[in-house]
N, C-alpha and C positions, 0 to 999 in steps of 0.2 A: 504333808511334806512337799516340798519345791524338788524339782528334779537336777537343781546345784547340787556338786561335786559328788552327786550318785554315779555308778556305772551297770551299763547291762552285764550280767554274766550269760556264756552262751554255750550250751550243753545238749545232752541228745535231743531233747523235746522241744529247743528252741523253734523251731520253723514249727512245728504242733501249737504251740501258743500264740505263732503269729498269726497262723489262719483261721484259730479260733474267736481270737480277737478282732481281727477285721470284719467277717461278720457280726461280731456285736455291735461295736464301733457304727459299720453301716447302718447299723439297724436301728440303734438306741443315739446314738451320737457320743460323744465326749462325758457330758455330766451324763446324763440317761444311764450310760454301758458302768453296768456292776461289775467288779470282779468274781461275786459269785457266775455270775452269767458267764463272762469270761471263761474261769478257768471249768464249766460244765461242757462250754463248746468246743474248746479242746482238749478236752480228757484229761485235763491232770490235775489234781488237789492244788488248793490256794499256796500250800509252803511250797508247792514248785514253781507257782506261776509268782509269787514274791522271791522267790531266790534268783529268779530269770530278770525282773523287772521289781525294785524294792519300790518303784513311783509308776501309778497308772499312765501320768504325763508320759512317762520314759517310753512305756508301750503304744503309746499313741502317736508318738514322734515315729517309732522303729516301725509301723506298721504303715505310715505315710510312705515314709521315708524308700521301704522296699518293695513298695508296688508303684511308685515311682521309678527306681532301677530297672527293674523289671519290665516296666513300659517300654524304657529308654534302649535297655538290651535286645529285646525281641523286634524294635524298630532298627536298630544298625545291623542287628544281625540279617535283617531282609537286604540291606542296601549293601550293595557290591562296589570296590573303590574303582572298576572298569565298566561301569556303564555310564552314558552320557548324565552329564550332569542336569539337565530338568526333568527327564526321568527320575533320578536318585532326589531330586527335591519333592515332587510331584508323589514319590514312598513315603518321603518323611513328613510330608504336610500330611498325609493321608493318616498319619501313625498319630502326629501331633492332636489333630482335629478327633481323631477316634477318644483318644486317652479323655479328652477335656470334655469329650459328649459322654463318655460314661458314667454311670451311675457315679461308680467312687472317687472318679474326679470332680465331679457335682457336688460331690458330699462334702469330699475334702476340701473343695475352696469354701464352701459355705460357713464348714466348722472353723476354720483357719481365719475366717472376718470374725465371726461369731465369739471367738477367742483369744481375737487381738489382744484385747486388754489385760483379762487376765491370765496368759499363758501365751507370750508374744515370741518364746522358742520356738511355738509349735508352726509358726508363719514363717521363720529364718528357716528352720529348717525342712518345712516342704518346699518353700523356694529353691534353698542348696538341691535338695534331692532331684524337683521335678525343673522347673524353668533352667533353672542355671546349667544344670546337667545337659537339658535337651541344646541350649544355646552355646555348651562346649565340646558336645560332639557337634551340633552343624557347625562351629569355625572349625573344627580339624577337617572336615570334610572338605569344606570352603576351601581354606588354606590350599591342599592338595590340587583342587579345581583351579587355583591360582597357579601353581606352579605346571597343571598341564597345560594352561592357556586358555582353560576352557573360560572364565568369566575373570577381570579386572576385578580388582576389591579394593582399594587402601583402608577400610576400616573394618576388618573382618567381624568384630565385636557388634556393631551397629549393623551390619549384614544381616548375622545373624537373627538380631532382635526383629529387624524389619520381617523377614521373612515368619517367623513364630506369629508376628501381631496378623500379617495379615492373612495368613491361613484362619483366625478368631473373624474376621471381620462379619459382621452380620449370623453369626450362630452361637456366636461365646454370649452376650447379653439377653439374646432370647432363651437360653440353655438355663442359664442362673435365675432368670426372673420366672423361670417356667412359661414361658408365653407357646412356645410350640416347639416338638421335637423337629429336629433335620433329615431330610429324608434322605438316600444318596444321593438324587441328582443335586441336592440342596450343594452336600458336600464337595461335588465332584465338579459342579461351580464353581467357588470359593477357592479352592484348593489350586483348579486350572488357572483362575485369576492372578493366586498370588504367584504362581510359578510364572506366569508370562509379563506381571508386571517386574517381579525382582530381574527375569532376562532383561528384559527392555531394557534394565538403569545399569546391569552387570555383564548382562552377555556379549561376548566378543565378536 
């Protein structure tokens, strides 16, 4: 079955199935991950882990989908809306570049090309969850940073994109093609860079 006009139902055990499932998922991938495996790694028999999720798709979206939030929450919840702002970028570049060097951000863009074709939700929707998410809280940020004076912007949308890209630059293609891990100072590099080049073109 397609995962059209299905819906999640969400009950005590729902967060127990999502953690169960994401390490499978990590482990075996999309086709690989059984739902016996599934529902063994989070304790609950197959009629509960079908009554939560009637389409495996459904589960593999919702487990993207909230370790993406998740990312996105534990990142603004570090950033304070009163500290200078290349500081508060200099947090989120730092948050940005972590999430996309971990493992299940590795995994997840892999499975997400890997699946284009046949399960092309599963790509709209880690993008909603993960890029578009991190790119609408940095314009609310931005925004704010505009009306204290701290950077000029007229395209806050494009702002924001710039900055996401080039926090990747030189560690997102070596990350995905497995060529070499980043080490911090790789990080704290890249990260410094993109903060001082977005002041250059924004800063007041």
């Amino acid at each position: 079955m397609g995962e059209e006009g299905q819906t999640i139902r969400r009950g005590r055990k729902f967060d127990q199935v999502l953690a169960g499932a994401r390490d499978i998922f990590l482990r075996d991938g999309f086709e690989g991950a059984s739902v016996d495996d599934i529902a063994r790694a989070a304790g609950v028999s197959k009629a509960t882990l079908y009554s939560y999720f009637p389409d495996k798709r459904l589960l593999f979206m919702e487990v993207a989908k909230a370790e993406c939030r998740r990312a996105a929450d534990e990142a603004e919840a570090l950033i304070g809306e009163d500290i200078p702002v290349a500081q508060a970028l200099r947090m989120a570049g730092e948050r940005i570049v972590a999430f996309a060097q971990s493992d299940f951000g590795q995994r997840m863009f892999r499975m997400c090309v890997a699946e284009s074709d046949r399960f092309p939700a599963l790509g709209a929707a880690f993008y909603e969850s993960g890029p578009e998410l991190v790119r609408a809280r940095l314009m609310r940020f931005l925004e704010k940073a505009v009306a204290r004076g701290e950077v000029r912007i007229d395209d806050l949308d494009l702002a924001a994109d710039q900055f996401a890209q080039l926090c990747k630059a030189g560690l997102h293609d070596k990350a995905i093609f497995g060529i070499s891990e980043a080490a911090p100072s790789d990080v704290a590099r890249v990260v410094d860079g993109a903060v001082a080049m977005f002041m250059a073109r924004y800063g007041v």
